[in-house]
PyMOL CGO cylinders between C-alpha atoms (Angstrom):
from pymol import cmd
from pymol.cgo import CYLINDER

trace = [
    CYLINDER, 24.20, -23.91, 10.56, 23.30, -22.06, 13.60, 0.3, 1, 1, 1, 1, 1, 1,
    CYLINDER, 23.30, -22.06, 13.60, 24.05, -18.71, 12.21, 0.3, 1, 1, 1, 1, 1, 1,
    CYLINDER, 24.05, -18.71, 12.21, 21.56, -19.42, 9.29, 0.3, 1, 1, 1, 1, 1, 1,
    CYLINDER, 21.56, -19.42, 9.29, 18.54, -20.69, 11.32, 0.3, 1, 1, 1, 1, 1, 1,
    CYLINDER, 18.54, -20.69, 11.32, 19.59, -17.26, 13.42, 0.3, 1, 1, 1, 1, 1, 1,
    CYLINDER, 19.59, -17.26, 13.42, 19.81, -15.07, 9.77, 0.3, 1, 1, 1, 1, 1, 1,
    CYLINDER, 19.81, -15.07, 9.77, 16.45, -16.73, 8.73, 0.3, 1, 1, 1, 1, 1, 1,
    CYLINDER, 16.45, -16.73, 8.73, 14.85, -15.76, 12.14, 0.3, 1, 1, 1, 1, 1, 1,
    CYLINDER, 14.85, -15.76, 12.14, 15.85, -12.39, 11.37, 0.3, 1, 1, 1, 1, 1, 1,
    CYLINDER, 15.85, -12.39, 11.37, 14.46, -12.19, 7.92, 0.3, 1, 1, 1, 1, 1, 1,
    CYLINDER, 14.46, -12.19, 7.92, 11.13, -13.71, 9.22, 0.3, 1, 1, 1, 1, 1, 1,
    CYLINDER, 11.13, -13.71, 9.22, 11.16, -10.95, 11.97, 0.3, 1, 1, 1, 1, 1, 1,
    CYLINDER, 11.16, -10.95, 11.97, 11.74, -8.39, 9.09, 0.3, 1, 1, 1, 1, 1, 1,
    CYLINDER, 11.74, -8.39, 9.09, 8.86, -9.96, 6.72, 0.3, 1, 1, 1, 1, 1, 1,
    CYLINDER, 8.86, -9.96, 6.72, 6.87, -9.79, 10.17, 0.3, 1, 1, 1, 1, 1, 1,
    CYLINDER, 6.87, -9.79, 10.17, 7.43, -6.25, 10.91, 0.3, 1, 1, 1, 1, 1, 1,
    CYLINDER, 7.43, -6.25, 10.91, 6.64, -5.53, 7.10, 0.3, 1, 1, 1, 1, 1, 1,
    CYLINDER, 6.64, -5.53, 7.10, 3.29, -7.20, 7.40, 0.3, 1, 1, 1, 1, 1, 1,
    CYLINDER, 3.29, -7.20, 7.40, 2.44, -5.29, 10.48, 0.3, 1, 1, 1, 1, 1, 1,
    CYLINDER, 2.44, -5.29, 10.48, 3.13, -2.25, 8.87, 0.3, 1, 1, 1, 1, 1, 1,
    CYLINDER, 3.13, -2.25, 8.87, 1.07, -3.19, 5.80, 0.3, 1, 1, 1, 1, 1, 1,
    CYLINDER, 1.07, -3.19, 5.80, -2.19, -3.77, 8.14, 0.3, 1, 1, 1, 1, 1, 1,
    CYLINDER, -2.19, -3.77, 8.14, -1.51, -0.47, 9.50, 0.3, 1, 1, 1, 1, 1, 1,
    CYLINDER, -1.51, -0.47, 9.50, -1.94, 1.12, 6.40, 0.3, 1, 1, 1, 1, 1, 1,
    CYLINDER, -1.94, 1.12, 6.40, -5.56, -0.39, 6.06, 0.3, 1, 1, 1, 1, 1, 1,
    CYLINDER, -5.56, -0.39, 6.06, -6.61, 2.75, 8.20, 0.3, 1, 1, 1, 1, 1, 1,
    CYLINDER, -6.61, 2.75, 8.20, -7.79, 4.28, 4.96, 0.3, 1, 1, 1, 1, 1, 1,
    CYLINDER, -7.79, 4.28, 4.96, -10.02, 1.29, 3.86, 0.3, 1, 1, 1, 1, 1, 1,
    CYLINDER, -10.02, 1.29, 3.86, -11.71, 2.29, 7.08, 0.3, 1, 1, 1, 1, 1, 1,
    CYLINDER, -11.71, 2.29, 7.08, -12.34, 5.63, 6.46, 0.3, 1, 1, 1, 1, 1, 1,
    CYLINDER, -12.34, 5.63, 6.46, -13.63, 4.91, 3.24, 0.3, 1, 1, 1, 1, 1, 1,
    CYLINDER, -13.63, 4.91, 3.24, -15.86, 2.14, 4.26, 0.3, 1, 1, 1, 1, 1, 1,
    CYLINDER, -15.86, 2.14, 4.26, -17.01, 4.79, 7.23, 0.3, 1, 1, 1, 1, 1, 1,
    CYLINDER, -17.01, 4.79, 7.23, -17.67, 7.63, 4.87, 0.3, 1, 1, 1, 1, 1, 1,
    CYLINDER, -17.67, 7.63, 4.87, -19.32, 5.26, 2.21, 0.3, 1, 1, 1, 1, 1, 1,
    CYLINDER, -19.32, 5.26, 2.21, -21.93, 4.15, 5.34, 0.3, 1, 1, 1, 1, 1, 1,
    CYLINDER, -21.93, 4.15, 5.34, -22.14, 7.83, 6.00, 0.3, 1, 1, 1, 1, 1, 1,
    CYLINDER, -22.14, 7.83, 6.00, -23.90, 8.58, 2.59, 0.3, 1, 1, 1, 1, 1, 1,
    CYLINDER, -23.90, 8.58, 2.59, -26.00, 5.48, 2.75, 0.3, 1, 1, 1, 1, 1, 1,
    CYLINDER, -26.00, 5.48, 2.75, -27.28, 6.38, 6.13, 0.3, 1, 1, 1, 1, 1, 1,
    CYLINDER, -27.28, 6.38, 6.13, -27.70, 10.02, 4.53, 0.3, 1, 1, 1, 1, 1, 1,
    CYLINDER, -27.70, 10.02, 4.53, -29.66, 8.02, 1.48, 0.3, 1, 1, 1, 1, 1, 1,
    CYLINDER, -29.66, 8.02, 1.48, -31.70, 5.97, 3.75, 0.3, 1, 1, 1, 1, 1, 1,
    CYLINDER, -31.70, 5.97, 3.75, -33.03, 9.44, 5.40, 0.3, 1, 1, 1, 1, 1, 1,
    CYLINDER, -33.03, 9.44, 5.40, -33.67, 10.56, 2.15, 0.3, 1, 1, 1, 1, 1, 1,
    CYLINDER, -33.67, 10.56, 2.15, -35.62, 8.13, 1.67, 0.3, 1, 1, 1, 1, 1, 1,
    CYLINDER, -35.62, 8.13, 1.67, -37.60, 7.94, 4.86, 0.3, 1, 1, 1, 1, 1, 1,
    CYLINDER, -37.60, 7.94, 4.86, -38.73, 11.64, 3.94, 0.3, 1, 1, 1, 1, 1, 1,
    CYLINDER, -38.73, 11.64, 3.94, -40.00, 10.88, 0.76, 0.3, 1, 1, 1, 1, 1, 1,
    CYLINDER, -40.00, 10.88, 0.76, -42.12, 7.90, 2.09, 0.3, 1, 1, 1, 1, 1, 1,
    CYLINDER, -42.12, 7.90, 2.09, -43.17, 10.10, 4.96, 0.3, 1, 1, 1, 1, 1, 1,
    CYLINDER, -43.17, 10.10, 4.96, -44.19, 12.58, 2.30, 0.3, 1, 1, 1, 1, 1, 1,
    CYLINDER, -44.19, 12.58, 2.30, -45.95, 9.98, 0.50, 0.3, 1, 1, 1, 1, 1, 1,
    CYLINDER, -45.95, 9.98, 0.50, -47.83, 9.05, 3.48, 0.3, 1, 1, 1, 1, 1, 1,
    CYLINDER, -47.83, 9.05, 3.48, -48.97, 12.47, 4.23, 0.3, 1, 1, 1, 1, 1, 1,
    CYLINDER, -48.97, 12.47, 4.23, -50.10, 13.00, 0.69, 0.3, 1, 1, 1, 1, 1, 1,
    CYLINDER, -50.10, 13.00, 0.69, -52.56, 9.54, 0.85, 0.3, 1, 1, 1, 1, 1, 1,
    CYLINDER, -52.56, 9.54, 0.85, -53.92, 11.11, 4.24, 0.3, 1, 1, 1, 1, 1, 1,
    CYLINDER, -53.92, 11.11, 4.24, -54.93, 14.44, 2.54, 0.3, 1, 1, 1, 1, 1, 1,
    CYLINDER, -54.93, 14.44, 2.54, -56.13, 12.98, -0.95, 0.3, 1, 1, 1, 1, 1, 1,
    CYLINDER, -56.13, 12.98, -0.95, -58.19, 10.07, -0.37, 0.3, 1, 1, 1, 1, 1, 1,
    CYLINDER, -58.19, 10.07, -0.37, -59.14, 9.98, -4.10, 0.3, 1, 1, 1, 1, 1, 1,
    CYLINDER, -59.14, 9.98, -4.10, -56.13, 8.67, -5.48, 0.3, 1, 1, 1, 1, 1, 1,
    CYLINDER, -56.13, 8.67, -5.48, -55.76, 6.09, -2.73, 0.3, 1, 1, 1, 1, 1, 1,
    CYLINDER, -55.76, 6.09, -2.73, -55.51, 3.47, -5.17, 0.3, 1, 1, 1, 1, 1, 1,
    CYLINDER, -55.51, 3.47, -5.17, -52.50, 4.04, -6.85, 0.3, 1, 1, 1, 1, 1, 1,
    CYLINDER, -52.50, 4.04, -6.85, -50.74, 5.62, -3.54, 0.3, 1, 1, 1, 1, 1, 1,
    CYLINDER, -50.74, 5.62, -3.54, -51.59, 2.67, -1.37, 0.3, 1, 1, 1, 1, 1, 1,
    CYLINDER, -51.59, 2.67, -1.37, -49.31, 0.94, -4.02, 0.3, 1, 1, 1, 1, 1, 1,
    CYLINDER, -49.31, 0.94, -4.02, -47.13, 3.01, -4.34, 0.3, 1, 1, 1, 1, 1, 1,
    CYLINDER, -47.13, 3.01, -4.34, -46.69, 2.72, -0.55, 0.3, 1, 1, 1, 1, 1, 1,
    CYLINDER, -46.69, 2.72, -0.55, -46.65, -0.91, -0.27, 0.3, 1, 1, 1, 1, 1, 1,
    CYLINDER, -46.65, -0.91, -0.27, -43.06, -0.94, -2.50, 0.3, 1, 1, 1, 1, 1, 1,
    CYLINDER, -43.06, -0.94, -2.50, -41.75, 2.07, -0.93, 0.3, 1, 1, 1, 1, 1, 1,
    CYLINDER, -41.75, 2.07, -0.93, -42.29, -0.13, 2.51, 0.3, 1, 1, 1, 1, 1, 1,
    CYLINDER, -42.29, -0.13, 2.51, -40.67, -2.99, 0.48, 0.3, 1, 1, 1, 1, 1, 1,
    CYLINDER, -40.67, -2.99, 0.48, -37.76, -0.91, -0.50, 0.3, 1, 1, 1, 1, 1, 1,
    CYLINDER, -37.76, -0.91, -0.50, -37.30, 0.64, 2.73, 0.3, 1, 1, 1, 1, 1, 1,
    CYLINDER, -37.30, 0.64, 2.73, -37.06, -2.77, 4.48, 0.3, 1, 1, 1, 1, 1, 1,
    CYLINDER, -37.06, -2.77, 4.48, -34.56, -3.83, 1.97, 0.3, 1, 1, 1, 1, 1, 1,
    CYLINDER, -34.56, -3.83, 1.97, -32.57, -0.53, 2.85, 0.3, 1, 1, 1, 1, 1, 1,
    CYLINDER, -32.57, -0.53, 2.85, -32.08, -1.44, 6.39, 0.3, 1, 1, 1, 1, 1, 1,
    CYLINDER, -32.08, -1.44, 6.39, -31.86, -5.56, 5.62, 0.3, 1, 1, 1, 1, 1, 1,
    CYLINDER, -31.86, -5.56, 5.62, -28.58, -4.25, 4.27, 0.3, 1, 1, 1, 1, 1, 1,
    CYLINDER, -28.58, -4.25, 4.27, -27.75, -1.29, 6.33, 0.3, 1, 1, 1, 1, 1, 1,
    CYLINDER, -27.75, -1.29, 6.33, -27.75, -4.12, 9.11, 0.3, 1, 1, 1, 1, 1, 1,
    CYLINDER, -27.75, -4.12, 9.11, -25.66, -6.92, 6.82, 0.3, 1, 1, 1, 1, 1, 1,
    CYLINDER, -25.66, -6.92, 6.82, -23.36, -3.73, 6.09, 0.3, 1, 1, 1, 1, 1, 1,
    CYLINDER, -23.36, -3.73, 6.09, -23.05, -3.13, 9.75, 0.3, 1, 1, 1, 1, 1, 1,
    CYLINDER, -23.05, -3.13, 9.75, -22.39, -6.93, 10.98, 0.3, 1, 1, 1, 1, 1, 1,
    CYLINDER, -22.39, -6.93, 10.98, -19.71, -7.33, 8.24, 0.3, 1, 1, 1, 1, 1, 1,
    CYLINDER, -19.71, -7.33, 8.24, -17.84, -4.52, 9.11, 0.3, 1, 1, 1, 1, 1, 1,
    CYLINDER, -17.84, -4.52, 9.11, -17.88, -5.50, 12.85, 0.3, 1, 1, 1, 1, 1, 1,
    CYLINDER, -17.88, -5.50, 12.85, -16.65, -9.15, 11.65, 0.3, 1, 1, 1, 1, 1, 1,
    CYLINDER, -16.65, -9.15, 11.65, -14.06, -7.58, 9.14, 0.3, 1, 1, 1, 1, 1, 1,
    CYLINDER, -14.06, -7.58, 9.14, -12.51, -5.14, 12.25, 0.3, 1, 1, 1, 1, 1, 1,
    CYLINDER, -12.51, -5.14, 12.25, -12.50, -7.88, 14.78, 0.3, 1, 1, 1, 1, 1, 1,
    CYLINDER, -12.50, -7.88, 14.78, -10.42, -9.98, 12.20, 0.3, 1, 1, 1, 1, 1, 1,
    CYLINDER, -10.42, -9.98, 12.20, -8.32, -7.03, 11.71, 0.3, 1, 1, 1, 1, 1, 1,
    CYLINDER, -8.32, -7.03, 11.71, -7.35, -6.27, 15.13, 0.3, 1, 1, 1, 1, 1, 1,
    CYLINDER, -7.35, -6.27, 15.13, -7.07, -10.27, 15.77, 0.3, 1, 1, 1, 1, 1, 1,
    CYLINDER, -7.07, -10.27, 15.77, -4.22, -10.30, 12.86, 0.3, 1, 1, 1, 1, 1, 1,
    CYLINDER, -4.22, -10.30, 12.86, -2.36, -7.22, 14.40, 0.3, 1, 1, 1, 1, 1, 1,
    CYLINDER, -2.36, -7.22, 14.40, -2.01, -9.31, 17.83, 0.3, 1, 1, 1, 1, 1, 1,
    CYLINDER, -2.01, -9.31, 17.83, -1.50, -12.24, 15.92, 0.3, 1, 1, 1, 1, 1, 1,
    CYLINDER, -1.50, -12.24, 15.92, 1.63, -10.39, 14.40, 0.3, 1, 1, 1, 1, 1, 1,
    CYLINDER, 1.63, -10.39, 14.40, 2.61, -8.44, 17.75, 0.3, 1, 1, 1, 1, 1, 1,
    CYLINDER, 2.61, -8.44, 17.75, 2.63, -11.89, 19.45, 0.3, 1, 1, 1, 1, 1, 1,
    CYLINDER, 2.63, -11.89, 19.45, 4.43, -13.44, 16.82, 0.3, 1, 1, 1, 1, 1, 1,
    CYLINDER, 4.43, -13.44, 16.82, 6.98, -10.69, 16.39, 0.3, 1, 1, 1, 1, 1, 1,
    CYLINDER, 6.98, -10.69, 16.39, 7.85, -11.05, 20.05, 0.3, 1, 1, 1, 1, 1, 1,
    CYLINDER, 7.85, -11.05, 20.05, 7.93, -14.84, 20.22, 0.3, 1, 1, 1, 1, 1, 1,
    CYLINDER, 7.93, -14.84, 20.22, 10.85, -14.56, 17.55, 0.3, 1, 1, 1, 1, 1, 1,
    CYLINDER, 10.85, -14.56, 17.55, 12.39, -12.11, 19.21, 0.3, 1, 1, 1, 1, 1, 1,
    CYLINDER, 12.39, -12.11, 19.21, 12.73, -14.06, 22.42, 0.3, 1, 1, 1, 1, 1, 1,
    CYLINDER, 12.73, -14.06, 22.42, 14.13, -16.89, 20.38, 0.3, 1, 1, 1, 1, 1, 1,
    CYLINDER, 14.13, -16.89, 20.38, 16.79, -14.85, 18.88, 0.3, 1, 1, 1, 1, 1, 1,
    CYLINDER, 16.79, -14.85, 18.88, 17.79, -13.45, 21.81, 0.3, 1, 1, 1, 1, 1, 1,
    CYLINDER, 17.79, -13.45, 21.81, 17.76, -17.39, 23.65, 0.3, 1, 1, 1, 1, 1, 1,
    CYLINDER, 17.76, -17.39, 23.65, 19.73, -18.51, 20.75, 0.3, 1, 1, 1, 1, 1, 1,
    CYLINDER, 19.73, -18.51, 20.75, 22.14, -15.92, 20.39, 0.3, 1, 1, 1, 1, 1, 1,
    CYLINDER, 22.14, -15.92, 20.39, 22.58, -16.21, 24.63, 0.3, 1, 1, 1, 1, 1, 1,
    CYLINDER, 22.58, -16.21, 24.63, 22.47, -19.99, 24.42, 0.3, 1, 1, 1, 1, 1, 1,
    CYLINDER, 22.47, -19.99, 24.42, 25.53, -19.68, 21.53, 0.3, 1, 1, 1, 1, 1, 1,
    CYLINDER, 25.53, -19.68, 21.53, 27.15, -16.37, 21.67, 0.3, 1, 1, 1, 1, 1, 1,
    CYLINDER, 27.15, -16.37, 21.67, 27.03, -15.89, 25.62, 0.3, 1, 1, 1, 1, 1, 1,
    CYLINDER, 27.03, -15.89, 25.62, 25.42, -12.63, 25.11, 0.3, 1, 1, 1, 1, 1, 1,
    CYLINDER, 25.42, -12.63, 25.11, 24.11, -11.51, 28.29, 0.3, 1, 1, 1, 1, 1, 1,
    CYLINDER, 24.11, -11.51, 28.29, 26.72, -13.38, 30.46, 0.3, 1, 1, 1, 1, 1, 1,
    CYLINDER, 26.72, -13.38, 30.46, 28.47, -10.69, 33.01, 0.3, 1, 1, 1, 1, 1, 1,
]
cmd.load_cgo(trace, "trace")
C-alpha cells in the first residue's frame, strides 16, 4: 500500500512537471497578444492623424462646416471607443498575466510540497537518509 500512495505521488509530480511545462509554452500567446496591441496602437495613430487632418481642414474651409462638424462629432465618437477598448485590452491582459504567473507558483509550490512528502515518506519507510 505504501509503495502505491509513493508511485501515485510520483505520477502526480510527473503530471505536475508536465503542466508547468505546458504554461511555459504560453510565451507565444504573449507575443502574439503583444504584437496584435502593437498594430492597434499603430491603428489608433492612424487614426488620430486623420481626425487631426479633419480638424485642420474645418479650420481652413469654414463653408462646409456643416457636414465636417459631423463628420467630427463621430470621428470623436469613434476615437473614444478606440481607447474605451485600448484600455479594456490593456486591464485584461494585466489580469490574464497576473493569473498566469499566480498558476506557475501555484505549480512550483505544489511541485515542491510533493517532493518533500516523497522524500518524508520514503525516509519515514525506507530509512533513506539515515547514516
Amino acid at each position: 500500500m505504501l509503495k502505491d500512495s509513493v508511485s501515485d505521488l510520483r505520477s502526480t509530480l510527473a503530471d505536475l512537471e508536465k503542466r508547468q511545462h505546458s504554461v511555459d509554452g504560453e510565451e507565444n500567446e504573449w507575443r502574439t497578444r503583444y504584437e496584435t496591441q502593437l498594430e492597434l496602437n499603430e491603428q489608433l495613430e492612424k487614426q488620430i492623424s486623420v481626425v487631426q487632418e479633419r480638424l485642420e481642414t474645418l479650420r481652413g474651409d469654414p463653408s462646409d462646416a456643416s457636414t465636417c462638424v459631423l463628420t467630427r462629432s463621430s470621428d470623436i465618437k469613434q476615437y473614444q471607443n478606440c481607447v474605451t477598448l485600448w484600455n479594456k485590452m490593456s486591464t485584461n491582459e494585466e489580469v490574464i498575466m497576473t493569473v498566469n504567473i499566480l498558476t506557475k507558483i501555484n505549480l512550483k509550490y505544489t511541485t515542491f510540497l510533493v517532493r518533500e512528502a516523497l522524500y518524508g515518506l520514503e525516509k519515514k519507510y525506507f530509512g533513506l537518509g539515515q547514516g
